[in-house]
N, C-alpha and C positions, 0 to 999 in steps of 0.2 A: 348350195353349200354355205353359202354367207346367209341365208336365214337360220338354217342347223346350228351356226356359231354364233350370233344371236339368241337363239332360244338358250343355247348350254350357256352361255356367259348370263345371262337373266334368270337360268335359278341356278346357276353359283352363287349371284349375291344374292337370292332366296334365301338358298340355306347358309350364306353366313351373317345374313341380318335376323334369322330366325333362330337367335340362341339363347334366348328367354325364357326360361321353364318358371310355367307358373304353379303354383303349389297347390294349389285346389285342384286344377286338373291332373299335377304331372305331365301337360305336354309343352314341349318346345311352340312357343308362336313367332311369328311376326310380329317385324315390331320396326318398322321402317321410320316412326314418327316415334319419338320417344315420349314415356307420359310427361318428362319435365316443361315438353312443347306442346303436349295435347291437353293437361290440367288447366291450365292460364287462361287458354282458348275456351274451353267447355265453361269454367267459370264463367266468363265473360256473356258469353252467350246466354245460360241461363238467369243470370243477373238481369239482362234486356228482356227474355221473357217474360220472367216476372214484372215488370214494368210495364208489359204490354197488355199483360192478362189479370183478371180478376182475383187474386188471392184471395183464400177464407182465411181470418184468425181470431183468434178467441172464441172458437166453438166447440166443442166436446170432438166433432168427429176432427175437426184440425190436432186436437191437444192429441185426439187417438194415434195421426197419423206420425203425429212427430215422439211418442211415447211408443210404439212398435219398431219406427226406424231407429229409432236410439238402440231397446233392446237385441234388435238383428244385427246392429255394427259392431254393440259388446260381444255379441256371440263372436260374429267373425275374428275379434282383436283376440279372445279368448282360446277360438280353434289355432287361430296364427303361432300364440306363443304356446303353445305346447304342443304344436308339431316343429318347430323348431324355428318360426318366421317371425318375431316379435320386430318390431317396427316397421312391416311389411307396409303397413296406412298410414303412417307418418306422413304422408305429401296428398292422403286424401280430404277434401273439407267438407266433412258429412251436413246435410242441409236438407229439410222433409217440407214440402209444401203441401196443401190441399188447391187446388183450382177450381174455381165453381165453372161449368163448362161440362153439359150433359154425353162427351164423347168418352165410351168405356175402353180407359187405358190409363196405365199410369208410365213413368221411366224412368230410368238413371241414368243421367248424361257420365262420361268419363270421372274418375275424384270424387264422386259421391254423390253428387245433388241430383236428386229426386223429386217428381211431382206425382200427385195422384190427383186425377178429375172426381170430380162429384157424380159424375154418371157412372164412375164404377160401384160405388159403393154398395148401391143394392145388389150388385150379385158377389159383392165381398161376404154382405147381408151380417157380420161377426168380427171381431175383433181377430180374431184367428183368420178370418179370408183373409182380413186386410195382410195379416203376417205373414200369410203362401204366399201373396202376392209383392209384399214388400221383399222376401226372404229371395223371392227370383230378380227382382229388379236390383236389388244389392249385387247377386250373385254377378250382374253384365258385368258392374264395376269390378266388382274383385276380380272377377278372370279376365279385365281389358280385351274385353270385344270391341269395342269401339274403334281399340289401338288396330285390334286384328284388322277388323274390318276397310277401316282406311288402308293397311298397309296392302289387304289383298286386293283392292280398289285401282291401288297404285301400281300391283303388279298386273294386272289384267288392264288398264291402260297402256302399260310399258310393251306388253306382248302384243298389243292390236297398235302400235307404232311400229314395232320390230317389223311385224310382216308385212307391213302399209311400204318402208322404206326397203324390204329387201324384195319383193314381188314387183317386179315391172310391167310384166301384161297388163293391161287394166280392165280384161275380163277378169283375168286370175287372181286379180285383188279385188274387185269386185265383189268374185265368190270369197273370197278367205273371208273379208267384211262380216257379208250377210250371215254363212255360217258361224264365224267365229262369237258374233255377237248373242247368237241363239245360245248355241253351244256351251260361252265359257258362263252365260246366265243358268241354261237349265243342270249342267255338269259339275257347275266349278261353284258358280257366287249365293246360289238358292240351298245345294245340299250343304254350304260353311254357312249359311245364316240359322237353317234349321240344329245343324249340330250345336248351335251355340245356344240355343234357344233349351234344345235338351240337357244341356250341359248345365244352362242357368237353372233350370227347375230339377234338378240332379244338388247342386249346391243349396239352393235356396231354400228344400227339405230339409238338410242336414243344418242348415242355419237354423231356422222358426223353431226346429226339435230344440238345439241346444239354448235357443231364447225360452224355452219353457210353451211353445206351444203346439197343438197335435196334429203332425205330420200327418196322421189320418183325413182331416178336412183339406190336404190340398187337392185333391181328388176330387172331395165333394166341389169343390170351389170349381172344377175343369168342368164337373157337370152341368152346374149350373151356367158355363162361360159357352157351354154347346146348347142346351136349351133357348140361352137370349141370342144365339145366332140362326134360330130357327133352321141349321143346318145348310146354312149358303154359306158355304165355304169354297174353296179351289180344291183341286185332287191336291195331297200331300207334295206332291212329286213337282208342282208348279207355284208350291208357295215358300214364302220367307219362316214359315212357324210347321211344326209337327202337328199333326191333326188332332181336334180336341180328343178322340177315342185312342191314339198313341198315347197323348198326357195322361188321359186319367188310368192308363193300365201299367204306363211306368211309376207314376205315382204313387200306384197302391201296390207296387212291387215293391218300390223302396222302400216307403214306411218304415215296414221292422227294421231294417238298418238306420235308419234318421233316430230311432226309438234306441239301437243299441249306442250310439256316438252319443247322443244325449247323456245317455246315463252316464259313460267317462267323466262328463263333465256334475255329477251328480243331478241332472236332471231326473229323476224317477214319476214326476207326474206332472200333469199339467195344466195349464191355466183353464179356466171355463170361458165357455164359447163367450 
């Protein structure tokens, strides 16, 4: 009984710290850690990385990186105020680095600052990858995954204390342990990493479109991200990201909608590769 009231008293304050509707997606998140406490922190943090790592600057693909993240932030400032969110990014401090560092990935910490490795670039291979991929990596910030992910972090700790403190056998907690830890990873914390992941390449089409660039190559770009994996990946079901033949088929689903949102915004054609 006393773990039963424990679990209902642990998501009550779920759902009443989860009353945060973000406007890109429309869903209510979590939000345990507020961005006015998470911004400061992620700043700081990539500020040291930067210090620690190689920057590139003053070179065409640096001036590209930070001349795409600009145009993907106006898009976002521009979807905002005419859906009805204007100073939605006011507390974000947009900041685009290049890193020389041949591992293929780039990211957006919390508030905007972003890096992109130099090992991506070849299978960006265009000014338009780099845009699918910056348009997703903008997308984590805007929709506060970051925020999510801490706060469901915090709730899947809270729950594997609740049943540690109300289970006294110590076979019985024993098992809760071992299951729960499989469990709320393969159930709970892999299918919200993947959702989020679809969510950011869901937005981050609908961004590059309204930047002026063609939503068609973020597809291309997924192909090319599953060719350089020579197909060693995990099954879908045991990883943090949706499989590269998921992306490239939502992808090229959405397009013509990224193509129609463009055009609102008088986008009608688009830049060259």
């Amino acid at each position: 009984m006393k773990l039963k009231i424990t679990f209902i008293s642990l998501g009550i304050c779920a759902m009443i710290f989860s009353c945060a509707t973000n406007p890109f997606t429309g869903k209510k998140t979590m939000a345990f850690v507020s961005n006015a406490q998470l911004f400061p922190t992620a700043f700081a943090q990539y500020d040291q990385f930067l210090t620690e790592n190689n920057v590139v600057t003053g070179t065409k693909d640096a001036e590209m990186i930070t001349r795409v993240g600009q145009r993907i932030a106006v898009a976002a400032e521009r979807w905002l105020t005419a859906n009805g969110h204007a100073g939605y990014l006011n507390d974000y401090k947009w900041e685009y680095n290049l890193v020389n560092d041949e591992t293929v990935n780039a990211w957006c910490m919390p508030g905007g600052k972003i890096v992109f490795y130099t090992g991506i670039l070849p299978i960006a291979a265009n000014e338009t990858g780099v845009a699918a991929i910056m348009g997703h990596e903008v997308a984590h910030a805007l929709a506060n995954h970051g925020q999510q992910r801490m706060s469901a972090g915090y709730l899947q700790q809270g729950l594997a204390v609740a049943g540690n403190v109300a289970i006294k056998d110590e076979n019985s907690r024993n098992a809760f342990n071992q299951y729960y830890g499989v469990g709320s990873q393969v159930l709970g914390m892999l299918p919200f990493s993947r959702s989020h992941e679809t969510e950011a390449d869901k937005i981050g089409l609908y961004l590059m479109a309204v930047a002026g660039y063609n939503p068609d190559e973020a597809a291309e770009l997924w192909k090319r991200m599953k060719a350089n994996s020579g197909g060693n990946a995990p099954a879908e079901f045991m990883s943090t990201h949706p499989s590269n033949d998921t992306r490239i088929s939502n992808l090229t689903a959405w397009a013509p909608d990224a193509k129609k949102e463009a055009k609102k915004f008088g986008v009608t054609s688009f830049r060259a590769l």
